[in-house]
C-alpha positions as CSV (number, residue, x, y, z in Angstrom):
1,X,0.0,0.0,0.0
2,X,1.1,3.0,-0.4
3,X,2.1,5.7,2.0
4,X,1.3,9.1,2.5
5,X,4.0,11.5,3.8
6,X,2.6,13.8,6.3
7,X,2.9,17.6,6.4
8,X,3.5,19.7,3.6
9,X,3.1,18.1,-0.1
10,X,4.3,21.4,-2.0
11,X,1.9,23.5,-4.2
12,X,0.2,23.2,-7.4
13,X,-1.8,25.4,-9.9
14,X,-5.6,24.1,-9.5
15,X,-8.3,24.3,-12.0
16,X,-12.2,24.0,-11.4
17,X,-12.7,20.5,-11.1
18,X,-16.1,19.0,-12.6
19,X,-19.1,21.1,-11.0
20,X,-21.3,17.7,-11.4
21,X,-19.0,16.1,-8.8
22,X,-20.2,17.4,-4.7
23,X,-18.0,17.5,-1.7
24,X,-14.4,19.2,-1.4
25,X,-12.0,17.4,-2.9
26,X,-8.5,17.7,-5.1
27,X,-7.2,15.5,-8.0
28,X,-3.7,15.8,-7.5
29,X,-0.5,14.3,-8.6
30,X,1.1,15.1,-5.3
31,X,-0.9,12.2,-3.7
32,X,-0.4,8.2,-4.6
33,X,-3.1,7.0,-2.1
34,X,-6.4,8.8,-1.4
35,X,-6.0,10.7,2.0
36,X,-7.8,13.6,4.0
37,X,-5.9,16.8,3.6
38,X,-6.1,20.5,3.9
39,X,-5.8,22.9,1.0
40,X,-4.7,26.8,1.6
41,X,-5.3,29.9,-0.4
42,X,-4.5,33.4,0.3
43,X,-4.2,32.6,4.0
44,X,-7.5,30.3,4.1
45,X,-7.4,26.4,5.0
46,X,-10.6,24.1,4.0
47,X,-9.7,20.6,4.5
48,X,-10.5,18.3,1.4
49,X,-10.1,14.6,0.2
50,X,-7.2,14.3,-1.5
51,X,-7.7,12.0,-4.0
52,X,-4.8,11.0,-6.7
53,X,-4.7,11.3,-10.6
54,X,-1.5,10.3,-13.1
55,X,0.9,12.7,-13.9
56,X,3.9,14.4,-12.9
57,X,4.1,16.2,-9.6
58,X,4.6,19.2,-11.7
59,X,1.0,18.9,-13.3
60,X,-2.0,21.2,-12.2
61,X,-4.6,19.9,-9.9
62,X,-8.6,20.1,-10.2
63,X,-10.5,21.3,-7.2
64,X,-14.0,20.6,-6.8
65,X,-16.1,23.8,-6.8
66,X,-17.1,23.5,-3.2
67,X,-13.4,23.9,-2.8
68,X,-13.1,26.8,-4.8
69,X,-16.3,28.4,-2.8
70,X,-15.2,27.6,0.5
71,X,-11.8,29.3,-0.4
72,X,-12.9,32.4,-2.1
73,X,-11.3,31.6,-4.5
74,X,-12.3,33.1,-8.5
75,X,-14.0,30.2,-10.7
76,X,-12.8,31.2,-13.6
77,X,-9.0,31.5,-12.8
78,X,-6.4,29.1,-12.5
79,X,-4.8,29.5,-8.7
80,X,-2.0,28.4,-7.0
81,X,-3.1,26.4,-3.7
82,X,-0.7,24.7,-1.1
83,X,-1.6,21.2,-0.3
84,X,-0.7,19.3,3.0
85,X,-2.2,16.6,5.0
């Protein structure tokens, strides 16, 4: 099984993830197993299921759009979030 480091996975450019999808989430590269974990923007934390897609860690994210709600964040931009668990 894979394991999840704890603390702080880095950051990553996040994109509106599919609106038809509830709940806050993040398909990231910067996880291999699905995990809770907290996402931070502009000095606001929402905690989020981190949930893993292929790609390098390099590659942008998707955040579901309760996420992007919760964190103020604009809908139609493309933000850089820092991820942790």
């Amino acid at each position: 099984k894979p394991t999840v480091a704890s603390g702080g996975l880095g950051s990553t450019i996040a994109s509106l993830g599919s609106p038809a999808e509830p709940g806050l989430w993040l398909k990231t590269p910067l996880v291999s197993a699905q995990s809770s974990g907290k996402v931070s923007y502009k000095g606001k934390t929402i905690d989020v299921i981190l949930i893993p897609i292929e790609g390098p860690k390099t590659a942008g994210s998707r955040l579901s759009l309760q996420g992007f709600q919760a964190l103020g964040a604009p809908l139609t931009d493309l933000v850089e979030i820092q991820v942790s668990t």
